[in-house]
C-alpha positions in Angstrom: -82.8 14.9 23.7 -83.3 13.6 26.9 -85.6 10.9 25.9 -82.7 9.5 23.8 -80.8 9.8 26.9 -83.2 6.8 28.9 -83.9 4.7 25.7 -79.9 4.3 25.6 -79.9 3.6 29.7 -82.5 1.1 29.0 -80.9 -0.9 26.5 -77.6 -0.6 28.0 -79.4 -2.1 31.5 -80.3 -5.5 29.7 -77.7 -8.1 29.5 -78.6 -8.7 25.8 -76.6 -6.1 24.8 -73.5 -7.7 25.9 -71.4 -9.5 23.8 -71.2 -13.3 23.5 -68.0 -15.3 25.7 -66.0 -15.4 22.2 -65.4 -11.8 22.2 -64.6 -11.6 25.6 -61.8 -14.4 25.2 -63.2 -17.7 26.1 -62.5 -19.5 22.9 -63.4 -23.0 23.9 -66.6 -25.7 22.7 -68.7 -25.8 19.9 -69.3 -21.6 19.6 -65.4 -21.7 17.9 -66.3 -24.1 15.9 -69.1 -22.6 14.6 -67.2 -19.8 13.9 -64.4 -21.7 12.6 -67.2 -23.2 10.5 -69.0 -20.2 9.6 -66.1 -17.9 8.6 -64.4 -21.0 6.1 -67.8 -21.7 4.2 -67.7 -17.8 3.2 -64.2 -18.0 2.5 -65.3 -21.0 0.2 -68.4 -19.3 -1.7 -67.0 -16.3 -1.7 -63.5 -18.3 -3.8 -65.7 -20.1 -5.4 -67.6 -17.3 -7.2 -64.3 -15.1 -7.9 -62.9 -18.3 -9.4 -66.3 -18.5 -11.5 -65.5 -14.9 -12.4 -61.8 -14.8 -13.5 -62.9 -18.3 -15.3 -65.7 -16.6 -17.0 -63.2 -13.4 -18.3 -60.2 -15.8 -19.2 -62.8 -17.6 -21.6 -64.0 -14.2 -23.3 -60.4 -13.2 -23.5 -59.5 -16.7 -25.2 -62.8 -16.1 -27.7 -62.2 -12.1 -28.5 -58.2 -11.7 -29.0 -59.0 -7.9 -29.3 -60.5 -8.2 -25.6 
């Protein structure tokens, strides 16, 4: 047990494990954006393929009247 004990000191001693500026509040430059960037391209896949789906259903509904 205590060997899990130092691994955990280790990695908490290097500053990798920290978090990036965004998380600590400094929301300013091109890592928002990213973000920004990042989180509206999922949001647009991710609409994109539920629209595919509910298009897909709607179809076989419109075929299959006992659907």
């Amino acid at each position: 047990m205590k060997f899990y004990k130092y691994i955990f000191l280790i990695f908490l001693s290097f500053n990798f494990v920290l978090s990036c500026p965004l998380c600590y509040g400094n929301a300013t430059g091109p890592t928002i954006d990213g973000v920004n960037a990042a989180i509206f391209t999922m949001l647009g896949i991710t609409g994109f393929i539920f629209t595919g789906i509910i298009a897909f259903v709607v179809m076989l509904k419109k075929k299959n009247k006992s659907f």
